[in-house]
PDB file with SEQRES, HELIX, SHEET and CRYST1 records, atoms N, CA, C and O in Angstrom:
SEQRES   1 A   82  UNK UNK UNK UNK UNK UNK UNK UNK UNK UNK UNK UNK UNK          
SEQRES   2 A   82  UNK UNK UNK UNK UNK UNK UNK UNK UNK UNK UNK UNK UNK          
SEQRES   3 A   82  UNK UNK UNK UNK UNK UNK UNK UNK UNK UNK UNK UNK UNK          
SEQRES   4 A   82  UNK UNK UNK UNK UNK UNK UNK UNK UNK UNK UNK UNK UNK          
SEQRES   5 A   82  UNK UNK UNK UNK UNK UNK UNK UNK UNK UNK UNK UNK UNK          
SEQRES   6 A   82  UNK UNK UNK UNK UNK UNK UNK UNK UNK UNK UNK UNK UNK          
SEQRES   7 A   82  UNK UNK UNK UNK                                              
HELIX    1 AA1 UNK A    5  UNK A   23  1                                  19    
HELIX    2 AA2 UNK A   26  UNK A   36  1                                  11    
HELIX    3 AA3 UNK A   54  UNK A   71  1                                  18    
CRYST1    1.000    1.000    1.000  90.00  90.00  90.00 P 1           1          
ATOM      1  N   UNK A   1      45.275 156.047   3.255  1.00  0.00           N  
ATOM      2  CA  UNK A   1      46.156 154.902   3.306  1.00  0.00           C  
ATOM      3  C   UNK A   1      45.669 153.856   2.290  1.00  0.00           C  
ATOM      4  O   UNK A   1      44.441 153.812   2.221  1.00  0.00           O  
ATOM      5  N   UNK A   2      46.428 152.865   1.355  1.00  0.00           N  
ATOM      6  CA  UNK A   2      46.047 151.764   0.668  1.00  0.00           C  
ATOM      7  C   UNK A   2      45.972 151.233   0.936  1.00  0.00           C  
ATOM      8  O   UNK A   2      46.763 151.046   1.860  1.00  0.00           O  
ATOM      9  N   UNK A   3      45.131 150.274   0.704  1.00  0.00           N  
ATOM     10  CA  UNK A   3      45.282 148.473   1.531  1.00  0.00           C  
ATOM     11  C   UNK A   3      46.471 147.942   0.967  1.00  0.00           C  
ATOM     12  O   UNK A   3      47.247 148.464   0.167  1.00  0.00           O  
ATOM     13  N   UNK A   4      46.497 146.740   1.545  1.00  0.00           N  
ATOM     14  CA  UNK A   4      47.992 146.121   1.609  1.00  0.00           C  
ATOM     15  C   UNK A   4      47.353 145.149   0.794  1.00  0.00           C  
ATOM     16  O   UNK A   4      46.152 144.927   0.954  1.00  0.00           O  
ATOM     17  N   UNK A   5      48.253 144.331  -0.363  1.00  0.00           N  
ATOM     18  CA  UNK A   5      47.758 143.311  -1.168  1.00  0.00           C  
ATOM     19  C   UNK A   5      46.607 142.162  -0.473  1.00  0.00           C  
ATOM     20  O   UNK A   5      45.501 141.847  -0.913  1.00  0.00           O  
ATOM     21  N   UNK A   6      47.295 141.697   0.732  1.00  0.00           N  
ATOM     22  CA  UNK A   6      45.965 140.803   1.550  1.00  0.00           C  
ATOM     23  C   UNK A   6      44.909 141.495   1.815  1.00  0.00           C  
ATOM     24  O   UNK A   6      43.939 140.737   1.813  1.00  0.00           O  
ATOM     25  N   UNK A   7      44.525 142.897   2.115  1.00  0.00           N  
ATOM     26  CA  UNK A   7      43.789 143.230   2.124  1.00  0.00           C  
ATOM     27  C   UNK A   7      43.149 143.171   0.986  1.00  0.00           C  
ATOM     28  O   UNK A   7      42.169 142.432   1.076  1.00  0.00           O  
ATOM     29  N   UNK A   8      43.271 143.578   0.086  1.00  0.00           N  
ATOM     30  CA  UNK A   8      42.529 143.735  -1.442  1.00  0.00           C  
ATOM     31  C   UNK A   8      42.222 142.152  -1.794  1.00  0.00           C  
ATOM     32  O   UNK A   8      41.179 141.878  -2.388  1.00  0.00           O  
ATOM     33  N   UNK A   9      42.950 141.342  -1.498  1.00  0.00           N  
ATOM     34  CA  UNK A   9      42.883 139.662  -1.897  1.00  0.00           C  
ATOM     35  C   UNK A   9      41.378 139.232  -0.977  1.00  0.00           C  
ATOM     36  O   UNK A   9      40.486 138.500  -1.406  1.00  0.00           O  
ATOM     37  N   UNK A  10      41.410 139.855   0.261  1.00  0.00           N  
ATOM     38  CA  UNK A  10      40.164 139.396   1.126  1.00  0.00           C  
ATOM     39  C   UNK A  10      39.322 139.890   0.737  1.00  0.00           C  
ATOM     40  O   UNK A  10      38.259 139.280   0.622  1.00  0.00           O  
ATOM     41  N   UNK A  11      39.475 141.479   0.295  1.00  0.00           N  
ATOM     42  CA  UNK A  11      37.886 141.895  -0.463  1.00  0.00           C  
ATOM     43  C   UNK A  11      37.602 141.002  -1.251  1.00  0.00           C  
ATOM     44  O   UNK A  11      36.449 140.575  -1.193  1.00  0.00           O  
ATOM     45  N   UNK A  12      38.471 140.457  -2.180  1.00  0.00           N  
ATOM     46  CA  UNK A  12      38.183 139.878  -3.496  1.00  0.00           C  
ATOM     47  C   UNK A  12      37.232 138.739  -3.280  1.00  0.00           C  
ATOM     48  O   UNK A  12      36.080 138.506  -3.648  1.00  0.00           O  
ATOM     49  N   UNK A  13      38.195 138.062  -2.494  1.00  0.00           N  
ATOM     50  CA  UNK A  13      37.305 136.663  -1.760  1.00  0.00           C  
ATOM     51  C   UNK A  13      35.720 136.706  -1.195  1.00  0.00           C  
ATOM     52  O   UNK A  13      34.744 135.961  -1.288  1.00  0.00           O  
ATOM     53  N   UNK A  14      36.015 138.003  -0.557  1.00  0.00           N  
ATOM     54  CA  UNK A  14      34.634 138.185  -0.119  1.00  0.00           C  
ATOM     55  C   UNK A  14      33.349 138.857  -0.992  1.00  0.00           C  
ATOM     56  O   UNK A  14      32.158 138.829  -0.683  1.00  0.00           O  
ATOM     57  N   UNK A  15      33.875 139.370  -1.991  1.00  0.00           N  
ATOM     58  CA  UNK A  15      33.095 139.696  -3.084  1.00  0.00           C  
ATOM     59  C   UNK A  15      33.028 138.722  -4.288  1.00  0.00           C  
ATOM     60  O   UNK A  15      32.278 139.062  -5.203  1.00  0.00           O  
ATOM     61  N   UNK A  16      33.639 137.677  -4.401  1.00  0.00           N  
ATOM     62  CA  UNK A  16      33.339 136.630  -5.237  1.00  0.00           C  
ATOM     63  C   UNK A  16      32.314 135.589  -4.325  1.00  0.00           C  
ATOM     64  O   UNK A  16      31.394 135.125  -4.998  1.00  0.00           O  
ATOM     65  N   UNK A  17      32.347 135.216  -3.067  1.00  0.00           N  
ATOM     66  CA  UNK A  17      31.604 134.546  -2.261  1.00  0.00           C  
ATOM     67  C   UNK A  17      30.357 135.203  -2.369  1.00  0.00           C  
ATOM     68  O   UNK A  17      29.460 134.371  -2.499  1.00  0.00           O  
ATOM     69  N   UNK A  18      29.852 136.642  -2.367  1.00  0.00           N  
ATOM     70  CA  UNK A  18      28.937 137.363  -2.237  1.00  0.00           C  
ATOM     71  C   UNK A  18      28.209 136.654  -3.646  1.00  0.00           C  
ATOM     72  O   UNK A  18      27.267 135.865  -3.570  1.00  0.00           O  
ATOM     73  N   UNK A  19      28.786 137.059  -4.818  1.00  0.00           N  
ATOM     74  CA  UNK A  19      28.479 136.878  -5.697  1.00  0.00           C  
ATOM     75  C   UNK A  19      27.905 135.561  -5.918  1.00  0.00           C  
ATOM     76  O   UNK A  19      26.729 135.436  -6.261  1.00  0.00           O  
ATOM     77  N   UNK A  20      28.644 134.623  -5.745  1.00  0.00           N  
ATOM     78  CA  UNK A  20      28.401 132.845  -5.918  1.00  0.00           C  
ATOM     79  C   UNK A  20      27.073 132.593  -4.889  1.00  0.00           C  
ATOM     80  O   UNK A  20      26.101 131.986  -5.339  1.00  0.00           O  
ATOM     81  N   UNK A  21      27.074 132.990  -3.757  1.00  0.00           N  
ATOM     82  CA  UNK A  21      25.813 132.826  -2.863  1.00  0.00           C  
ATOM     83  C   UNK A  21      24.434 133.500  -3.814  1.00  0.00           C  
ATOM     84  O   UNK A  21      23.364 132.907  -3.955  1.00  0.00           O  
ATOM     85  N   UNK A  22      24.719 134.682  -4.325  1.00  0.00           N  
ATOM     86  CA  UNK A  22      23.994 135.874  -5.160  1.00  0.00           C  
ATOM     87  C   UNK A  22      23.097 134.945  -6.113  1.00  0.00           C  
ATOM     88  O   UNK A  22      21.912 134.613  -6.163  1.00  0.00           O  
ATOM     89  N   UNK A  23      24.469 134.654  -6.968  1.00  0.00           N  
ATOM     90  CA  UNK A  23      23.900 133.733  -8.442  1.00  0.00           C  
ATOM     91  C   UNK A  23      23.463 132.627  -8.243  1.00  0.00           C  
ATOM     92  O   UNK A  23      22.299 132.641  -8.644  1.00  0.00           O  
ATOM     93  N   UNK A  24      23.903 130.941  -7.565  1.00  0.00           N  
ATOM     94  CA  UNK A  24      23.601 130.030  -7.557  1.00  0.00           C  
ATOM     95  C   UNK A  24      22.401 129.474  -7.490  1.00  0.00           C  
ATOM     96  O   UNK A  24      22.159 128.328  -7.869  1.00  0.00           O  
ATOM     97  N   UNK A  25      21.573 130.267  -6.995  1.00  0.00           N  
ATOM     98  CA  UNK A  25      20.098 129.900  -6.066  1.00  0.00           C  
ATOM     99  C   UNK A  25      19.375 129.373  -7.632  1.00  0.00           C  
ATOM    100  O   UNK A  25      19.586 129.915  -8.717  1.00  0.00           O  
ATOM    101  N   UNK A  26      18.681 128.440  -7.436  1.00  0.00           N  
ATOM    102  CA  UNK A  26      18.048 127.928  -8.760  1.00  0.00           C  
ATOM    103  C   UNK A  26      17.133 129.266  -9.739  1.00  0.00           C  
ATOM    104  O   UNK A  26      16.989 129.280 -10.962  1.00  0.00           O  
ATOM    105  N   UNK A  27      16.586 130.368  -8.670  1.00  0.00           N  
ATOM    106  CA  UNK A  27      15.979 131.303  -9.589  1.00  0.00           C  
ATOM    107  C   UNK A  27      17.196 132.263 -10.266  1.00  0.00           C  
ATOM    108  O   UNK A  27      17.168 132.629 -11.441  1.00  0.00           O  
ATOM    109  N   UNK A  28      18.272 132.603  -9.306  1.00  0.00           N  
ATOM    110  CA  UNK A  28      18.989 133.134  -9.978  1.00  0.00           C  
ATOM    111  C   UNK A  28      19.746 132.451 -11.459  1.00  0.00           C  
ATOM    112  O   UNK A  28      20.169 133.142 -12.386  1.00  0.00           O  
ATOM    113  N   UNK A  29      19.790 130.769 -11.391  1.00  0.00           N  
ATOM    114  CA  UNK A  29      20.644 130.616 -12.440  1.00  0.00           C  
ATOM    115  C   UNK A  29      19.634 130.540 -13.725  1.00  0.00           C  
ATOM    116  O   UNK A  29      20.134 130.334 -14.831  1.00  0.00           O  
ATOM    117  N   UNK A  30      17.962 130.733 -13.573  1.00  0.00           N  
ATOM    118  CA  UNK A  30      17.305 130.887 -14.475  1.00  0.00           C  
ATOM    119  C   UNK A  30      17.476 132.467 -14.995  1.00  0.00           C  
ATOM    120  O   UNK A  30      17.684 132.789 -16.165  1.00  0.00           O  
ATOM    121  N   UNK A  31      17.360 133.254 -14.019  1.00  0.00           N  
ATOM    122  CA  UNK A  31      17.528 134.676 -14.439  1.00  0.00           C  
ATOM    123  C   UNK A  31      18.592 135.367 -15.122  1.00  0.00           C  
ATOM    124  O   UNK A  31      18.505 136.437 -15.725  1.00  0.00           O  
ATOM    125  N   UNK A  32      20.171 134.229 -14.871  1.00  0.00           N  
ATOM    126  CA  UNK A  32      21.320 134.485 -15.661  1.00  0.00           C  
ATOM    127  C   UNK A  32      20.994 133.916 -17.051  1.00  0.00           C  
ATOM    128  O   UNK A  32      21.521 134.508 -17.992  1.00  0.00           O  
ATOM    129  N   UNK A  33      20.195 132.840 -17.337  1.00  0.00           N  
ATOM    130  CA  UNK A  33      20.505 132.585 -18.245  1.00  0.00           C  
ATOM    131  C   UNK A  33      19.600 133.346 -19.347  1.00  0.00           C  
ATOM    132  O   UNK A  33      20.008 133.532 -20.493  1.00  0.00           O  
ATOM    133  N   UNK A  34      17.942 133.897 -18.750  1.00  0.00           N  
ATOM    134  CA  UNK A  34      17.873 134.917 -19.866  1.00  0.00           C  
ATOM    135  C   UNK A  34      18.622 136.141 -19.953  1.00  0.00           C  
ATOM    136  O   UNK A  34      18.845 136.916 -20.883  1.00  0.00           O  
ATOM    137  N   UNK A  35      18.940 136.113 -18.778  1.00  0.00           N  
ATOM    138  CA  UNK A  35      20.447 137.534 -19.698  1.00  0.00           C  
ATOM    139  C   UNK A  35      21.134 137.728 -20.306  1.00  0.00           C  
ATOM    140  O   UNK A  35      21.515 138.811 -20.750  1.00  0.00           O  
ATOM    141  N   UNK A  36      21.669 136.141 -20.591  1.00  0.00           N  
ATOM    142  CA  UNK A  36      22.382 135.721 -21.419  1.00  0.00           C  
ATOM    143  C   UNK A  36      21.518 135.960 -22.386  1.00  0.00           C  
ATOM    144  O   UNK A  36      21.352 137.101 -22.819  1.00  0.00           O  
ATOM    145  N   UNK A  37      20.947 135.043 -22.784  1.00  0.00           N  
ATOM    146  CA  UNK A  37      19.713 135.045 -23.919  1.00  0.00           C  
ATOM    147  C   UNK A  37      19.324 136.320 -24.415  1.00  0.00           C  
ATOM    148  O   UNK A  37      18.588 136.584 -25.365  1.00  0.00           O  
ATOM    149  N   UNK A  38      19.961 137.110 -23.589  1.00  0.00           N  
ATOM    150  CA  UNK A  38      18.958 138.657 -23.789  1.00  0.00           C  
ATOM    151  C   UNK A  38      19.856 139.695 -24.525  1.00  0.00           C  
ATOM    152  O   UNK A  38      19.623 140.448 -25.471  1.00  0.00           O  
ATOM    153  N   UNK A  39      21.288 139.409 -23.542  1.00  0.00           N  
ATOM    154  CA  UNK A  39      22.721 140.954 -24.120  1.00  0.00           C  
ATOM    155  C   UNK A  39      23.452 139.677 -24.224  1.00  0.00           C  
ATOM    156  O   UNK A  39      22.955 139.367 -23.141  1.00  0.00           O  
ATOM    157  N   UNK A  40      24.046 138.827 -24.468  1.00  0.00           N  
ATOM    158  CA  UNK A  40      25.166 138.323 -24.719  1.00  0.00           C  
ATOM    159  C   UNK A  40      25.394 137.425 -26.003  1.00  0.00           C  
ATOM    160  O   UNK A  40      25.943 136.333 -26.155  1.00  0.00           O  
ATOM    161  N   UNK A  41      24.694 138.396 -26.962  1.00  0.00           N  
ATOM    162  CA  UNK A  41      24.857 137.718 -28.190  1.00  0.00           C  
ATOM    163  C   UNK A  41      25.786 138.698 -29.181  1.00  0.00           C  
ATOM    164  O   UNK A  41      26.430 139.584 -28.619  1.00  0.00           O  
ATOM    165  N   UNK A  42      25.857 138.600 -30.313  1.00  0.00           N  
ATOM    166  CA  UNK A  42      27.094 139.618 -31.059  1.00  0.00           C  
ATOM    167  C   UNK A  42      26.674 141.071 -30.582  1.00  0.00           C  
ATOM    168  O   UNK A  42      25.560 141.594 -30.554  1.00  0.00           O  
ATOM    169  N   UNK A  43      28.026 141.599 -30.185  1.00  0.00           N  
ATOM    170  CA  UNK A  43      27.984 143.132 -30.249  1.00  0.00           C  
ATOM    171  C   UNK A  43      28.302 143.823 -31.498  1.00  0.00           C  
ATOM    172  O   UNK A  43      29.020 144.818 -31.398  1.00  0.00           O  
ATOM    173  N   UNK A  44      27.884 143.465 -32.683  1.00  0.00           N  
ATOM    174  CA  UNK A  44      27.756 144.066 -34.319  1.00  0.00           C  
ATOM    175  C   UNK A  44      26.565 144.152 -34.304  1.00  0.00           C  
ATOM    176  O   UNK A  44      26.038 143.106 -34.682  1.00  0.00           O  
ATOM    177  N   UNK A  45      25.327 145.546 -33.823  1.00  0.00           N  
ATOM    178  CA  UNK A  45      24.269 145.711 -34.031  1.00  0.00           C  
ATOM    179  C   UNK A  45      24.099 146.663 -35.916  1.00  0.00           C  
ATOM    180  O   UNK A  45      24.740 147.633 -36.319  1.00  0.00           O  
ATOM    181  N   UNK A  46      23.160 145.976 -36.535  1.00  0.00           N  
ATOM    182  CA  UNK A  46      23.050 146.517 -37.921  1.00  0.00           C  
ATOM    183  C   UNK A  46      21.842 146.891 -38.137  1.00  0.00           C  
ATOM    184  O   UNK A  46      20.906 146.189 -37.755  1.00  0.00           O  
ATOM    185  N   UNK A  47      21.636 148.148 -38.835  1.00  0.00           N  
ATOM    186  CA  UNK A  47      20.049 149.084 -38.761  1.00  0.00           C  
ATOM    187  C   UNK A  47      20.187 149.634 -40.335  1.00  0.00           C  
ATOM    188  O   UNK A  47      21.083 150.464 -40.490  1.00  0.00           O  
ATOM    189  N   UNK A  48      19.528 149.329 -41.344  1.00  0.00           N  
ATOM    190  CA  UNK A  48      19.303 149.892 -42.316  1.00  0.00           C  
ATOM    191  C   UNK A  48      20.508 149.651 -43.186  1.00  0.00           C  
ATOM    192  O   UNK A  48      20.787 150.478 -44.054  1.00  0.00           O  
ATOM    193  N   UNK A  49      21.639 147.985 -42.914  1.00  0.00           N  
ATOM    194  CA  UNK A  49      22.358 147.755 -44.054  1.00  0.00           C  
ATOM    195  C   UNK A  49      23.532 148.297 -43.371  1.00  0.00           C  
ATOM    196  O   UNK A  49      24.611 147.831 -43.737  1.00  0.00           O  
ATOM    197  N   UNK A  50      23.544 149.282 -42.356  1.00  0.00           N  
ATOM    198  CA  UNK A  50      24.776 149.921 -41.828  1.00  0.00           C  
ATOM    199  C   UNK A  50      25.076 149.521 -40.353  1.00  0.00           C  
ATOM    200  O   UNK A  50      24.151 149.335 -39.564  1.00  0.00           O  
ATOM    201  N   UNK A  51      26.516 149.380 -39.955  1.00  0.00           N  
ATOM    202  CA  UNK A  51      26.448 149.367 -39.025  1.00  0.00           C  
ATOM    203  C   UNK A  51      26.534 150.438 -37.814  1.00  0.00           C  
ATOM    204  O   UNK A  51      27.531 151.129 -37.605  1.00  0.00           O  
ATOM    205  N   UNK A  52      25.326 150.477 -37.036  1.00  0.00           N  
ATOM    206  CA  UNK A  52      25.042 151.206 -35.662  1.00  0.00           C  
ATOM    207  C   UNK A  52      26.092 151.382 -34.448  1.00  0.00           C  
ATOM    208  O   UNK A  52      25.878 150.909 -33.332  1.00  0.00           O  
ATOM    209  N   UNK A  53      26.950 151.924 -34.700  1.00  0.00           N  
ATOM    210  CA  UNK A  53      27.827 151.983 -33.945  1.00  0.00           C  
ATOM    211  C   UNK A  53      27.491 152.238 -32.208  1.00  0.00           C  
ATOM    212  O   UNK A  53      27.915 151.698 -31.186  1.00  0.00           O  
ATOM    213  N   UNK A  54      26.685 153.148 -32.434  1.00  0.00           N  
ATOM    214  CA  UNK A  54      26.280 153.738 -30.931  1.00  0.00           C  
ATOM    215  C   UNK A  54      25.205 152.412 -30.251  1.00  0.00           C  
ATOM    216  O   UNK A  54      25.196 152.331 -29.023  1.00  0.00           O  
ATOM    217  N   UNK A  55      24.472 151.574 -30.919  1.00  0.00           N  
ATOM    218  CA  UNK A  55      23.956 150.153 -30.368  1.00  0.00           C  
ATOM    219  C   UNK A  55      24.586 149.115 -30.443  1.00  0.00           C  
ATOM    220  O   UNK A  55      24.015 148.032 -30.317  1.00  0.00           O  
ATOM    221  N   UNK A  56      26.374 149.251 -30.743  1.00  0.00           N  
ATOM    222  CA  UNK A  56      26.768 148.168 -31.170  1.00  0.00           C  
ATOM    223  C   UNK A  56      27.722 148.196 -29.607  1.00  0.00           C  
ATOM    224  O   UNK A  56      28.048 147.252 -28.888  1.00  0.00           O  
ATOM    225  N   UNK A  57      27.978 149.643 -29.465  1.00  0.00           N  
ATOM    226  CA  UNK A  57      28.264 149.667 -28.144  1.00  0.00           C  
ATOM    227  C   UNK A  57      28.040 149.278 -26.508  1.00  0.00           C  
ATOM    228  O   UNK A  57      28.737 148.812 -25.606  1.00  0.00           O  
ATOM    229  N   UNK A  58      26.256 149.885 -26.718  1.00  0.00           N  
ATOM    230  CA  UNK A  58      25.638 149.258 -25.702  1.00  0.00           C  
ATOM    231  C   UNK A  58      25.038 148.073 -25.404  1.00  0.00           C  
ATOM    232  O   UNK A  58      24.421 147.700 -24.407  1.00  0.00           O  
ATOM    233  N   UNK A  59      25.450 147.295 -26.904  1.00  0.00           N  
ATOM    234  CA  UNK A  59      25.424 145.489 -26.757  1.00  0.00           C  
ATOM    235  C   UNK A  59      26.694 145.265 -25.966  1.00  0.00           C  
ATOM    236  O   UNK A  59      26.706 144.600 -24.930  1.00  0.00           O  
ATOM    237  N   UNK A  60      27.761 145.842 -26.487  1.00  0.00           N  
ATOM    238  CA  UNK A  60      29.316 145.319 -25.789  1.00  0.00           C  
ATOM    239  C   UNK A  60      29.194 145.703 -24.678  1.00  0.00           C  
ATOM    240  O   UNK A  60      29.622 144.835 -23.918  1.00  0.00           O  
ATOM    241  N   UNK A  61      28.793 146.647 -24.096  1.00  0.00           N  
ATOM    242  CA  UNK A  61      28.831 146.976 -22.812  1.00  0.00           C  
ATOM    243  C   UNK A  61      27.621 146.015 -21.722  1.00  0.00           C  
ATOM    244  O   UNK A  61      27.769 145.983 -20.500  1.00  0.00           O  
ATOM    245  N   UNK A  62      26.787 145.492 -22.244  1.00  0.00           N  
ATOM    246  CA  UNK A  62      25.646 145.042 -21.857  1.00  0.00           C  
ATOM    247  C   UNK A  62      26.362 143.275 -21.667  1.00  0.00           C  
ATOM    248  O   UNK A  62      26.171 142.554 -20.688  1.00  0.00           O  
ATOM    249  N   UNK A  63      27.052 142.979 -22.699  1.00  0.00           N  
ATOM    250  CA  UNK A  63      28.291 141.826 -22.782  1.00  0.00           C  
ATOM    251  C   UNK A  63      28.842 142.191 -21.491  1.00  0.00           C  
ATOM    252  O   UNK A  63      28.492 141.594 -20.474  1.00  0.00           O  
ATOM    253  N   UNK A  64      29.721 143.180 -21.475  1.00  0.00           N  
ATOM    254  CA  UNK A  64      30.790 143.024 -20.436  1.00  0.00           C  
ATOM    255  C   UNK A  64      30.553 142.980 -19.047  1.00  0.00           C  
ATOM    256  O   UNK A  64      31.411 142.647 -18.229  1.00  0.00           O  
ATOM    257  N   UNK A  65      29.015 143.422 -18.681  1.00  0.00           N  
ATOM    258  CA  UNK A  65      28.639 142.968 -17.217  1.00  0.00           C  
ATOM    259  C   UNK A  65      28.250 141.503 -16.850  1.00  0.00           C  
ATOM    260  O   UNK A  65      28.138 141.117 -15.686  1.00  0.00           O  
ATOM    261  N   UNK A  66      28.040 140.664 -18.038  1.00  0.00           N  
ATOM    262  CA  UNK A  66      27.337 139.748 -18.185  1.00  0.00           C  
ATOM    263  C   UNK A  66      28.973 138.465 -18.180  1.00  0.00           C  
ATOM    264  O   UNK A  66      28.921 137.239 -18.078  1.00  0.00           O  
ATOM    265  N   UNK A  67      30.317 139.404 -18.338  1.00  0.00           N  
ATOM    266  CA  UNK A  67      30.847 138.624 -18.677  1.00  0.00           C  
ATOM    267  C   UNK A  67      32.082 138.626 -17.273  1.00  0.00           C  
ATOM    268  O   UNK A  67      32.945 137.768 -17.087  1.00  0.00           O  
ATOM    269  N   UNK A  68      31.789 140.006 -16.331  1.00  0.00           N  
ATOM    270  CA  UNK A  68      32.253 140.087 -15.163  1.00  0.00           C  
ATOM    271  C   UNK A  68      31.448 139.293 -14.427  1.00  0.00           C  
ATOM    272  O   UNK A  68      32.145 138.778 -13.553  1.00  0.00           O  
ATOM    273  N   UNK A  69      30.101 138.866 -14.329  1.00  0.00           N  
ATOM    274  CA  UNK A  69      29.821 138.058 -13.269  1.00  0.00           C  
ATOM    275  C   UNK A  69      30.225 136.622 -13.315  1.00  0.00           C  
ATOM    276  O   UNK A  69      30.375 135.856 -12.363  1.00  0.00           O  
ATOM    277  N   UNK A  70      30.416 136.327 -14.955  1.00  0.00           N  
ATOM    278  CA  UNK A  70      30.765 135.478 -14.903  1.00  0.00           C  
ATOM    279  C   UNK A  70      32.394 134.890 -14.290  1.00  0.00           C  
ATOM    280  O   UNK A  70      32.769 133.849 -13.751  1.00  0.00           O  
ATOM    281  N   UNK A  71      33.005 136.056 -14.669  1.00  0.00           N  
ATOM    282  CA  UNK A  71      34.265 136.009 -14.544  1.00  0.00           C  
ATOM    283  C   UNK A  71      34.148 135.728 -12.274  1.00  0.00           C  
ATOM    284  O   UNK A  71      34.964 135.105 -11.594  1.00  0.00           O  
ATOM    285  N   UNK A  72      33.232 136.252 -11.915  1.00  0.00           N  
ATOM    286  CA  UNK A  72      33.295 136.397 -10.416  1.00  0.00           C  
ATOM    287  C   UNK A  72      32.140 135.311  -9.873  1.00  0.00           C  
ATOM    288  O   UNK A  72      31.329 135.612  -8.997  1.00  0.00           O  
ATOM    289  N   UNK A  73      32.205 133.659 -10.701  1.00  0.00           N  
ATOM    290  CA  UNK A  73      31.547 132.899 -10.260  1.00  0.00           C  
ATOM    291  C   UNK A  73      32.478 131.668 -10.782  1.00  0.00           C  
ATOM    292  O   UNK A  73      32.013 130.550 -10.564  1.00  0.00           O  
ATOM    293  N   UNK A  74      33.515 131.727 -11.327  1.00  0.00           N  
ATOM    294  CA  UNK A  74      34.523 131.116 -11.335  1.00  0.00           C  
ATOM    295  C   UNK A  74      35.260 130.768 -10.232  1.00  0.00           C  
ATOM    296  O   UNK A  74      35.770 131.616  -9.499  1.00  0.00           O  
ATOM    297  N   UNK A  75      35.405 128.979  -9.968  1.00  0.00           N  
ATOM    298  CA  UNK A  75      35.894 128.737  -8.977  1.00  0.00           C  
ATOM    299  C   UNK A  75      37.152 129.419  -8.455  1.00  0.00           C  
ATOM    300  O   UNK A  75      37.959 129.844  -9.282  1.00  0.00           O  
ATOM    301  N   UNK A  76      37.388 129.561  -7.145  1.00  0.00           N  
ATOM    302  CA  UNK A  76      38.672 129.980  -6.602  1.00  0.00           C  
ATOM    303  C   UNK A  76      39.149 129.588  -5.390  1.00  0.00           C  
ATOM    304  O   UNK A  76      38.640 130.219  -4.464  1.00  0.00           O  
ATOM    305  N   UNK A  77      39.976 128.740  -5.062  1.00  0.00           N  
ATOM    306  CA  UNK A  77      40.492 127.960  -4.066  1.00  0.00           C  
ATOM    307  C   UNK A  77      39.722 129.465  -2.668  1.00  0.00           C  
ATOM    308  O   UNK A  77      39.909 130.677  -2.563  1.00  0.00           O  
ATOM    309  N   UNK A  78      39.196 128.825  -2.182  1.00  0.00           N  
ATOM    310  CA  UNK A  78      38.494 129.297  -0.200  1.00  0.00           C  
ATOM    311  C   UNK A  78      37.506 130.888  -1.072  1.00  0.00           C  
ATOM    312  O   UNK A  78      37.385 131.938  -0.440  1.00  0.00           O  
ATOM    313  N   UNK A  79      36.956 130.738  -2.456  1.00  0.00           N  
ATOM    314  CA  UNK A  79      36.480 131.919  -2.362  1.00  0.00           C  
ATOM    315  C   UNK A  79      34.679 131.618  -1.835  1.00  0.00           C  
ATOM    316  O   UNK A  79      33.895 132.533  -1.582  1.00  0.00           O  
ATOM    317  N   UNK A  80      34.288 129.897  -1.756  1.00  0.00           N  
ATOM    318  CA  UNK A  80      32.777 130.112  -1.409  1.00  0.00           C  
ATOM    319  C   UNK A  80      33.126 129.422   0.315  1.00  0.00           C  
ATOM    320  O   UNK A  80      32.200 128.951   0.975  1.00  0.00           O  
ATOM    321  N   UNK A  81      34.542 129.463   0.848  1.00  0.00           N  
ATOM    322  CA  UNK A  81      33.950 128.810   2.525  1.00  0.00           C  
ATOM    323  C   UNK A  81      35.046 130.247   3.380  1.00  0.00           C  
ATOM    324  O   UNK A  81      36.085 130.174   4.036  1.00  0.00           O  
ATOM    325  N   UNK A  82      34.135 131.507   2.932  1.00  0.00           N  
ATOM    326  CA  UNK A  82      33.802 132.186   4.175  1.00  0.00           C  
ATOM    327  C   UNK A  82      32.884 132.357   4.664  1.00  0.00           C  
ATOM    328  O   UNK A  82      32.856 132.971   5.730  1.00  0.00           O  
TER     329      UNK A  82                                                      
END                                                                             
């Protein structure tokens, strides 16, 4: 059976709350930010004048987790008072 749109809307809620409790804590927002510091700089990795396609990848991909949490710590009307 599928969930019904409210259903999927409450996971959501409840997995963005998870998240915001997750990240906020003062060590966590130090630990986001060397991650930042760490994968979230250009995904154009260059090795010998050429570009590295296969490390240019696992920068973008290393980006895009970095850019879902962010995306799931973005305010959302009742997503941090469950």
């Amino acid at each position: 059976m599928r969930p019904t749109v409210d259903q999927v809307s409450a996971n959501r809620r409840k997995l963005k709350t998870a998240y915001y409790r997750l990240f906020t804590s003062p060590e966590a927002e130090v630990v986001l930010l060397d991650l930042n510091h760490q994968f979230n700089r250009t995904t154009l990795r260059i090795n010998s004048g050429r570009i590295d396609p296969y490390d240019s990848i696992a920068a973008a991909g290393s980006r895009e987790v970095l850019l879902y949490i962010d995306t799931m710590l973005e305010k959302e009307s009742n997503a941090t008072t469950e």
